[in-house]
C-alpha positions in Angstrom: -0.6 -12.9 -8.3 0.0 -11.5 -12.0 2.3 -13.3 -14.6 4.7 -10.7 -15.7 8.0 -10.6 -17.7 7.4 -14.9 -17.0 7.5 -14.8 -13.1 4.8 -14.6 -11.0 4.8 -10.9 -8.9 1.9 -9.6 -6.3 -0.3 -7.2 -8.0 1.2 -4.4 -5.4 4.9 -5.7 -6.3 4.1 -5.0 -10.0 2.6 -1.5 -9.0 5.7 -0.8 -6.8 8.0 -2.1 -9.9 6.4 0.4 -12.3 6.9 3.6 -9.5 10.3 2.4 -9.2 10.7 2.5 -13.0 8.9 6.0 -13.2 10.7 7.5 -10.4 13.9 6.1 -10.4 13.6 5.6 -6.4 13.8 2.8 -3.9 11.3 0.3 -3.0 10.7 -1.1 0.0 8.3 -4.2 0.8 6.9 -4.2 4.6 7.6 -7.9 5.1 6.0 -10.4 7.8 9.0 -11.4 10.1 6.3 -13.6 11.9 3.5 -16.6 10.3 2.9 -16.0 6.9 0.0 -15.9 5.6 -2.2 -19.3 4.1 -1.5 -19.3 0.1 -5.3 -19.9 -0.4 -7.0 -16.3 -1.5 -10.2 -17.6 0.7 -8.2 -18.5 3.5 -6.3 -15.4 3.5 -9.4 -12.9 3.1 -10.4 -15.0 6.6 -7.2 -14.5 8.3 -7.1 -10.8 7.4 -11.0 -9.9 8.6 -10.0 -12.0 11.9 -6.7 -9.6 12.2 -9.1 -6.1 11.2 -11.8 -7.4 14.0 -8.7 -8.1 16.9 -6.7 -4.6 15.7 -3.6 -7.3 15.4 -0.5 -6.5 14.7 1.8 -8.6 13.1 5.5 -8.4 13.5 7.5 -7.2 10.2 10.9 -6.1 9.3 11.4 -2.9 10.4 11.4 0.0 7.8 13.3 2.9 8.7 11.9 6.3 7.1 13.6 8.8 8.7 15.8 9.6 5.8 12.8 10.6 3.8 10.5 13.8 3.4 8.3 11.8 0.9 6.7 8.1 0.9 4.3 6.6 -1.5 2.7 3.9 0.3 1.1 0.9 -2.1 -1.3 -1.4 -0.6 -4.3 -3.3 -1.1 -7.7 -2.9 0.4 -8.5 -5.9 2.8 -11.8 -5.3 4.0 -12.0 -1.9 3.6 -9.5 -1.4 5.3 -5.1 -1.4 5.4 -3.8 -4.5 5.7 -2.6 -5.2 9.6 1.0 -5.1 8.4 0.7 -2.0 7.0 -0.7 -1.0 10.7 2.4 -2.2 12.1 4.5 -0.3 9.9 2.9 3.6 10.0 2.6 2.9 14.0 6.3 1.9 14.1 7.8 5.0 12.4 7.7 8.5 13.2 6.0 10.4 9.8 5.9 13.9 11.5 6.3 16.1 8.7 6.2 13.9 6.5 3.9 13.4 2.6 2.2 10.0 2.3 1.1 9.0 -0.8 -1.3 6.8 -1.6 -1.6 4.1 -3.9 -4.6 1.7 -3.1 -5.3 -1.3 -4.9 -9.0 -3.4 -4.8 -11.8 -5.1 -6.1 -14.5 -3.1 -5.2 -14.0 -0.1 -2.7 -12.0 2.7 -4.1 -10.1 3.6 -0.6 -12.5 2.3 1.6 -11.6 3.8 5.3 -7.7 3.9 4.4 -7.1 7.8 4.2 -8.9 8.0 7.8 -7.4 5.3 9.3 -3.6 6.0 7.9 -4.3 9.7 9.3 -4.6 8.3 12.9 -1.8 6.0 12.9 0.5 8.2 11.4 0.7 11.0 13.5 1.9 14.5 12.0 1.9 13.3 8.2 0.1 15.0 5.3 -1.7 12.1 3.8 -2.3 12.8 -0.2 -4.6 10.3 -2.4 -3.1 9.5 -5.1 -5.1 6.6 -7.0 -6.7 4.1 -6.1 -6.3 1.2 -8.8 -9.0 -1.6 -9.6 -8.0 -5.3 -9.5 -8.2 -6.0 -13.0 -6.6 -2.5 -13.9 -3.5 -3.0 -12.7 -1.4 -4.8 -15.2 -2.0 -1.3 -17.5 -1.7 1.0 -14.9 1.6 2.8 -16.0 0.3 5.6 -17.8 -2.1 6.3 -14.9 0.6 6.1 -12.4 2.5 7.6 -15.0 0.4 10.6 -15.5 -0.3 10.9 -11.4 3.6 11.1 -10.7 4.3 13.0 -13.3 1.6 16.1 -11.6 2.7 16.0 -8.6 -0.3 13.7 -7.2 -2.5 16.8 -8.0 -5.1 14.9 -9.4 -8.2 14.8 -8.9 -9.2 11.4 -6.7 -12.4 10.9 -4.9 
């Protein structure tokens, strides 16, 4: 969690906040319909490696994208990988024909195995990286997402 404008926001939240404010678009937060997860960071990074080993898939609000040709998807790394949620999400929407864009946040991994494994779950989509944005980097990431939105996502991301 980051303190911003004096309320505490998820560092993803704050990322989505500033595309929002870039792009004048809509946001949408994949939400857990089902058990929340512990508020403990430790406890949490266990949860999540238990969900990544068991391929789990936890129930969320469902997100309809159908009206879209574009989506920029923010997430967070969790061992290397999407978050289970985020799972749920591509695998319960249709993206043929569809642009994903990535946002990535992390500690450590850049995009770990996220472009691959956002590929095969959602089927018929042309996955673009966008950036992929270090823990302590996002509070000043605007003029990095900034300058990515404003190209077109052609930038260069390895």
């Amino acid at each position: 969690l980051l303190l911003a404008d004096g309320k505490l926001t998820g560092s993803d939240e704050l990322i989505a906040d500033m595309v929002v404010d870039i792009l004048d678009c809509e946001s949408k937060a994949i939400t857990l319909t089902g058990k929340k997860y512990p508020s403990s960071y430790n406890d949490t990074v266990s949860v999540a490696g238990d969900e990544l080993r068991e391929q789990a898939r936890p129930q969320i609000e469902p997100i309809d994208v159908s009206n879209y040709d574009s989506i920029i998807l923010i997430y967070p790394l969790w061992w290397g990988s999407i978050p289970m949620p985020v799972a749920t999400f591509l695998e319960q929407n249709d993206f043929n024909g569809k642009t994903i864009y990535l946002i990535a946040t992390q500690g450590s991994s850049g995009y770990g195995s996220t472009v691959s494994d956002i590929e095969s779950l959602a089927k018929g989509a042309k996955v673009v990286r966008g950036t992929s944005i270090y823990c302590e980097d996002i509070p000043n990431a605007r003029k990095t997402l900034y300058e990515l939105i404003t190209s077109g996502f052609n930038v260069s991301n390895p």
